[in-house]
N, C-alpha and C positions, 0 to 999 in steps of 0.2 A: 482816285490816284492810288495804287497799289505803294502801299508806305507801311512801314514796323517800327515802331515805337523803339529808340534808345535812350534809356536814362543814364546821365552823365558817363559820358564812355571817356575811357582813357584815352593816354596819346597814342596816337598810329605813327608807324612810320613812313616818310616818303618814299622809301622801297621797301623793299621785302625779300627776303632768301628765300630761294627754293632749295628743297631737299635734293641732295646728290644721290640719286633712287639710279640701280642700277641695269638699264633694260639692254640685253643683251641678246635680245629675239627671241628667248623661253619665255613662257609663263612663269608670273612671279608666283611661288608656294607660297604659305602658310603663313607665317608672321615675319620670315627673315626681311620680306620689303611691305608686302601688305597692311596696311593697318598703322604703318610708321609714321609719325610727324618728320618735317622738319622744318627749326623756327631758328630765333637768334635773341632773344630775349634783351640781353643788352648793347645790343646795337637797332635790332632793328623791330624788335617790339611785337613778335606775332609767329604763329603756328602753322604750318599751309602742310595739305597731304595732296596725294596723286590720284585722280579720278578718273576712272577708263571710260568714256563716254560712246555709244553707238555701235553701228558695225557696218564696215570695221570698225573695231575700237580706237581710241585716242586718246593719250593722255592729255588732264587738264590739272596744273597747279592752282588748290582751291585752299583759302585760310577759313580754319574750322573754328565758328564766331556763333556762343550760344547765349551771343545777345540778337540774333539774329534768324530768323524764319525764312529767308529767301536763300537759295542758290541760283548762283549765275557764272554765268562766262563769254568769251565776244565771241560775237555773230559774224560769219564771214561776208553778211552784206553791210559792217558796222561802216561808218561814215566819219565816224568819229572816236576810236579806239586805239589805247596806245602800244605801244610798244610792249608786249608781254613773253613770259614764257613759250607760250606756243606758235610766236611768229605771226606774219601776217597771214600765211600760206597754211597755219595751224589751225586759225579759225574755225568754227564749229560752223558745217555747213551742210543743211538740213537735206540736200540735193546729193548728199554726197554717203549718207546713212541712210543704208537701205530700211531699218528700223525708223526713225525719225518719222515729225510728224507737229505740224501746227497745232495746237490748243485751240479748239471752237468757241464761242465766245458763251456758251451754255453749259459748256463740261461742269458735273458736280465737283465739288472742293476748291474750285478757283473761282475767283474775283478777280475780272478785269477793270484796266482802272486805264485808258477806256476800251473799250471795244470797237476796232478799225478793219470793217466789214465783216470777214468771218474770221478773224484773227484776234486773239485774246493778247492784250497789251499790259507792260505793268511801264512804273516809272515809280524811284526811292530817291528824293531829295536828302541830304543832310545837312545840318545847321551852320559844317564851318565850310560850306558853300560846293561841294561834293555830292555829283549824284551817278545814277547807272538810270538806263532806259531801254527797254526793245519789248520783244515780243515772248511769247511764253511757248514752253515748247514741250513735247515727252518724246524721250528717248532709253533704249536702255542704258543702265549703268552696271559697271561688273560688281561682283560681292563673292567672297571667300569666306567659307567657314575658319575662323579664326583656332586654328590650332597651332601649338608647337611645331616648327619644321627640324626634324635632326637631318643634317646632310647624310645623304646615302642610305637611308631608312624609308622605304618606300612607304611603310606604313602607317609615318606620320603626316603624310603628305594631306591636302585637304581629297577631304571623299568626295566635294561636290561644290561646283561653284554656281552662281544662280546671276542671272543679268535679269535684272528687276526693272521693268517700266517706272520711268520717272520723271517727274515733270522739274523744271529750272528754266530759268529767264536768258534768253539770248537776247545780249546785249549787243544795241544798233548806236549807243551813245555812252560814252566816258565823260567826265568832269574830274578834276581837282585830284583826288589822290588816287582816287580808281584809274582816272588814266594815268596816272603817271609811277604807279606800281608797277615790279618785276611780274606778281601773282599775276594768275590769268582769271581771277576772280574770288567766292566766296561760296561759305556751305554751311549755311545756317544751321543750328539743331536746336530752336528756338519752339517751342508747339506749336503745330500747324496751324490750331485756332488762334493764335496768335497774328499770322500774315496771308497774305494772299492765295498762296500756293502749298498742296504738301509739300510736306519737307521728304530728304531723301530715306529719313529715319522711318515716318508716316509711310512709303512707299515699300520698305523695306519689313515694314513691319507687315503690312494687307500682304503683302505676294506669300511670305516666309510664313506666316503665324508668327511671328518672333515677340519675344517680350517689347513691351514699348521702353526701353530705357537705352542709354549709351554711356562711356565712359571715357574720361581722360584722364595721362597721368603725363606728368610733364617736366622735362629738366629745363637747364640752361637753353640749350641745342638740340634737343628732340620731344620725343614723348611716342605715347600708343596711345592708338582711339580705335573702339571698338563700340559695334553697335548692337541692339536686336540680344545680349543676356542676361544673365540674369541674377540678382543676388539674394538667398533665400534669408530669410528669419533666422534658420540655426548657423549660418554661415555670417551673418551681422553682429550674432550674439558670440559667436566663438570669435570674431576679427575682435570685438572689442573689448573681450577677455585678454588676447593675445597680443594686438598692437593698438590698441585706444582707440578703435575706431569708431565714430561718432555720426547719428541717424538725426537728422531734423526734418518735418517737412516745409513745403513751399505755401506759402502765405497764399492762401484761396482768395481769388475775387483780384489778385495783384496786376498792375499793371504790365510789369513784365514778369513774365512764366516763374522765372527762378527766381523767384524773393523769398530771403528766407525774416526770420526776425530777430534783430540784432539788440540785446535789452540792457548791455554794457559792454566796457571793457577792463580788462584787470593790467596789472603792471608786475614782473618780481624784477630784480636789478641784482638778481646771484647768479646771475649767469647761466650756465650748463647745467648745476646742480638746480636752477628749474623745472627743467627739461623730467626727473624724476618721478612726478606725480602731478597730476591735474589738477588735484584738491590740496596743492601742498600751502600752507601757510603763507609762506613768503609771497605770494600774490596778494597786493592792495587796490583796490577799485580807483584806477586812473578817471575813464568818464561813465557816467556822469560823477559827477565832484561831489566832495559833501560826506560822501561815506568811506571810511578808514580800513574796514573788512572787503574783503576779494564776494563776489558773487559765486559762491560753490553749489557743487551738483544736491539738489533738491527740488523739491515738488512744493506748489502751491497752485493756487487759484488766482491767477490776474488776467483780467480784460486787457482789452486795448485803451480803455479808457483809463485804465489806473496808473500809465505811464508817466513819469514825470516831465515837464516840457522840456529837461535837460538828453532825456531818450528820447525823445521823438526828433533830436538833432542824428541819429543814428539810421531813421527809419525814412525810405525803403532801404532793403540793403542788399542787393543783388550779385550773382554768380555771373561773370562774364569773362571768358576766357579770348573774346577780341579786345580788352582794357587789359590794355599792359601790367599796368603798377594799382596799389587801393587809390582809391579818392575818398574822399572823406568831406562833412563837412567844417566849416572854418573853425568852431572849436573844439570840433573832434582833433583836425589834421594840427593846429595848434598843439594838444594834450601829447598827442605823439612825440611828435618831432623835438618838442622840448625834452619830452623822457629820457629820447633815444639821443639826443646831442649830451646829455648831466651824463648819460651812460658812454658817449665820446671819448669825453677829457676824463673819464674814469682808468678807461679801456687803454686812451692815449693821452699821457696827463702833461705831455709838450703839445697837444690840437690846443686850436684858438679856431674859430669860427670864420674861414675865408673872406674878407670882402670884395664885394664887385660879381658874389655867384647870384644871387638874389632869392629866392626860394630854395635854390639848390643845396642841399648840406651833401660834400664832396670831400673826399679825405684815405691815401693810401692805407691798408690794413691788412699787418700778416692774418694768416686764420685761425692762429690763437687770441689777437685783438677781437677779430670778427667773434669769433664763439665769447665775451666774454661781456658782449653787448646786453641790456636786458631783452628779457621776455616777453609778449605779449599773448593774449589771453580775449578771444573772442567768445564771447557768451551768447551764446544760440538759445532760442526757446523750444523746446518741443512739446508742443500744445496738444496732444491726446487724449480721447475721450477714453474711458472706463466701456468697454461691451455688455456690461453688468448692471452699467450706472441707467436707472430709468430718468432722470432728471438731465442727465446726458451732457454735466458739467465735464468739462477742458482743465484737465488738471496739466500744469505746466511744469517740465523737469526744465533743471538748466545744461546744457552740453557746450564742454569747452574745448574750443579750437585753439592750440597751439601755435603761436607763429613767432620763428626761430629768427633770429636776425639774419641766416641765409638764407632767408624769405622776403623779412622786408626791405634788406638792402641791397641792391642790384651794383653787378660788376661793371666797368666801364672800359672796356680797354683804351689804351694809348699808347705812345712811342715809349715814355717814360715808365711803363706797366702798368699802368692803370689805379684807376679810384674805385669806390667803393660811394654809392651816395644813397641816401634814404629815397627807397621809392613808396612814398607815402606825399599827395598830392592834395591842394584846396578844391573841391568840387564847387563851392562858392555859391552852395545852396544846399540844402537838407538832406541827406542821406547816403548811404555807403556803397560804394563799388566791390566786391572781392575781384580781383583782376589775374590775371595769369601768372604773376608773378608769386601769388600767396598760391594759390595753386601748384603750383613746382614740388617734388617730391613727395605727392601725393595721391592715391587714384582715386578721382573723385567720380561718384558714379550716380547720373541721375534718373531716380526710375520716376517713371510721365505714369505708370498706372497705379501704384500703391496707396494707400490710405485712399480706394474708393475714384481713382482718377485725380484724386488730389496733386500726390507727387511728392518725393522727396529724394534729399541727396545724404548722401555718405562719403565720408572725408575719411580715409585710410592711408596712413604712413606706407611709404613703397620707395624701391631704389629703383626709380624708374627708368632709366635707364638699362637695366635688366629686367625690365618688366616684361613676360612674354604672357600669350594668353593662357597657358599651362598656372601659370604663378598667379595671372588677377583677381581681384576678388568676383567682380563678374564674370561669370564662368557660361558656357556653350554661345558664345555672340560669334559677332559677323567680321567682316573686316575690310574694307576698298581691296579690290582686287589688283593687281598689276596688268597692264597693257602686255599683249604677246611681244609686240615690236613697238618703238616710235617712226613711223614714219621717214622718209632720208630728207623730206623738204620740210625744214621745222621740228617742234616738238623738245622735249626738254632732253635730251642725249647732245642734240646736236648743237643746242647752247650753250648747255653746259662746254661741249668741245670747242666752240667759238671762244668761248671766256678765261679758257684753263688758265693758269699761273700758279707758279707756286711760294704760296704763303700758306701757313696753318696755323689758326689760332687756336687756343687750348679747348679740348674738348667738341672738336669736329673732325671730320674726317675730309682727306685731303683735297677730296672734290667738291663737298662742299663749300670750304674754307677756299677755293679757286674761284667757283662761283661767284661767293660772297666778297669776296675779295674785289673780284672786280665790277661786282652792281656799286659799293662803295666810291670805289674809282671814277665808276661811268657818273653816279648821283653827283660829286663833290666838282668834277669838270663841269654837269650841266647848270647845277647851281650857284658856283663859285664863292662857297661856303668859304669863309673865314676858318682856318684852324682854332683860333678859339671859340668858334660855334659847335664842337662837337657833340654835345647834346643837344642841343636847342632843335633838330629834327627829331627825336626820340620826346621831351617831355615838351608836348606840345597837347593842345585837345583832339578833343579825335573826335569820330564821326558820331553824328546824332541823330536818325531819322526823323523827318518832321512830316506833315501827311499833307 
């Protein structure tokens, strides 16, 4: 059974926005639509881009999940597939791409799981009862070299776009949240060796020669993902001269890909004036417990065996940008949530602790309350050998991750303006999620070849938002290209035109904000969601592959 491993995933939501991408029968240039997320963090928990699929081409709304190795989308012979972005009549239909083409059940790099005659088949079960199903497929996908677009500057335009063969799962079966999602599916960037299938990254990478790495940088309501460049040695070293930017790599031999290693956490409670230095004093060692000094940048020698059983409540502790909010486990998520509530009634010294929310801590906050929240302080190992050293010991520095309270705490809108509530979650077993939410305002960039095929990630401060490829720290990559046209039967133009209304919530743009506006609407009629269940779809568990 073709199955990828998820450790403790955050909540999903039961729909999902699509990006208001503006296809207006040109080709999309450069970065102004190519290479753009768009997500909704506090409502609906997730990131999705635009994939041009075949040829002709088609767009496909796919959520970019790099706890994940598969890409898919439904198949127009699906039996069982829901109501999606691309329509019934959108369906990917292999009869219909002149490029397309079945997967043989012997192709190198795929595992079928099983093989139904000469058709290579997969199937991904998840734990809170959600799965996808069909058959495997190569087609081309579009790719733009990610450059700056200036309007009316022909020169910045991309010099060359490349439609890469690439394999993905056409789904003939939906279950539980995959059906009943807006997305028209998903896009793993999870390592190939990881799952069944290359990934689109892996495919992009053989055609292109392209670096093997990609990157994401992500707000509230958008973000940029770019794949295939590259970030050099003296460009890591000058980012982290200039904005802190901090190198760890991925725990070798890990279950899942991006594990990085998580050896505490610190606390400061001054606010903003945290925020000034990494190594500042005012950080005290929240977990593990017991020690009164902050874990600061320095070098030693420690195994995995020297960790105390209070860190090994930390470990695995995984990068995943399909988990909405962190998870933790129970007395990590405990040490938090207590900090950041004493930091509350500091902040707001009329809060008292709602009853009747139950896990939830919820509570209106200007954004001089919010900034005045404390700090947290992730402690990353970075276990490097010496080139020099013939004994070939791992000397361990420590790198501190930053996380601001407009990181861990997620917005909520309502009638009345909204809450503010700790998205900081019980995993309710051993080890930590990094979830999209700590991810937000910053480009985190992970390269799959460095330290030897090892791998590691880089966490760089960015207003992303304005983040173009011109401005990234990963420099010459790729970027999803945009479809010429959408099709007039189906496709995401003509949805979005079905759906329009006008509402705009803060920090979206009007067609989105129409969109999303009314998958809400369509969700809460088919549900008959209680108005006081507004979150209870958002912090929920999310999907877990099981094999």
């Amino acid at each position: 059974m073709l199955s990828y491993v998820r450790f403790a995933d955050g909540p999903r939501p039961l729909i999902r926005e699509l990006p208001a991408l503006n296809y207006s029968g040109r080709r999309l240039n450069g970065l102004r639509e190519a290479g753009l997320l768009g997500g909704e963090l506090h409502t609906l928990g997730y990131y999705a881009i635009n994939v041009c699929v075949g040829s002709p081409p088609r767009p496909y709304n796919l959520i970019v999940d790099t706890g994940s190795s598969v890409t898919a989308l439904p198949c127009a012979s699906c039996t069982q597939c829901g109501t999606h972005v691309c329509g019934q009549r959108g369906r990917f239909d292999t009869q219909q791409s002149k490029t397309a083409r079945y997967v043989g059940c012997s192709t190198p790099g795929v595992r079928c799981a099983p093989c139904s005659g000469s058709k290579c088949m997969y199937s991904v079960h998840y734990t809170e009862g959600s799965s996808i199903a069909g058959v495997v497929v190569e087609d081309v996908v579009q790719f733009a070299h990610a450059r700056d677009h200036v309007e009316g500057d022909p020169s910045t335009a991309p010099n060359r776009t490349a439609a890469v063969k690439s394999f993905f799962g056409c789904q003939t079966k939906e279950t539980g949240m995959f059906y009943r999602q807006q997305a028209d599916g998903i896009l793993g960037v999870q390592r190939s060796s990881t799952g069944r299938m290359p990934t689109l990254l892996t495919s992009l990478v053989a055609a292109e020669k392209a670096p093997n790495s990609f990157s994401l940088c992500l707000t509230d309501t958008s973000g940029l993902f770019l794949m295939g460049g590259s970030l050099s040695a003296e460009r890591k070293a000058e980012l982290a001269r200039t904005r802190g930017a901090i190198t760890v790599p991925f725990v070798a031999g890990s279950r899942a890909a991006y594990t990085v290693r998580l050896s505490a956490i610190n606390l400061c409670t001054a606010g903003p004036y945290c925020d000034r230095d990494a190594s500042d004093k005012r950080f005290a060692r929240l977990f593990p417990p017991g020690a009164g000094a902050a874990t600061t940048v320095s070098s030693s020698s420690q195994s995995r065996s020297s960790y105390t059983p209070q860190q090994t409540e930390l470990h695995p502790t995984i990068i995943d940008s399909g988990t909405t909010f962190v998870y933790a486990s129970t007395p990590v998520w405990k040490a938090i949530v207590e900090a950041v509530k004493k930091g509350l009634t500091t902040a707001v010294p009329s809060w008292r602790p709602a009853s009747g929310q139950g896990g939830k801590v919820c509570l209106p906050l200007t954004a001089d309350a919010l900034n005045k929240l404390p700090r947290l302080q992730f402690v990353l190992d970075d276990d490097t050998v010496k080139e020099d050293d013939p004994i070939r010991t791992p000397s361990t520095t420590k790198k501190l991750l930053l996380i601001k309270p407009q990181q861990y705490m997620v917005w909520y809108p309502r009638k009345d303006g909204g809450v503010y509530c700790i998205g900081v979650y019980d995993n309710q077993h051993g080890g930590t999620v990094i979830g999209a939410s700590i991810m937000r305002e910053r480009e985190v960039v992970f390269d799959l070849q460095a330290r030897s095929g090892r791998g590691e990630v880089t966490f760089v401060d960015a207003k992303c938002a304005e983040l173009r490829a011109g401005s990234a720290a990963m420099q010459g990559g790729y970027a999803l290209a945009g479809c010429p046209a959408v099709p007039k039967s189906g496709g995401l133009s003509s949805f979005i035109g079905r759906r329009a209304q006008s509402h705009s919530p803060r920090n979206i743009s009007a067609g989105a904000a129409a969109a999303l506006r009314a998958q809400l609407q369509a969700h809460r009629a088919r549900t008959s969601a209680p108005k006081s269940g507004w979150m209870d779809g958002i912090a929920r568990l999310g999907k877990q592959a099981i094999g």
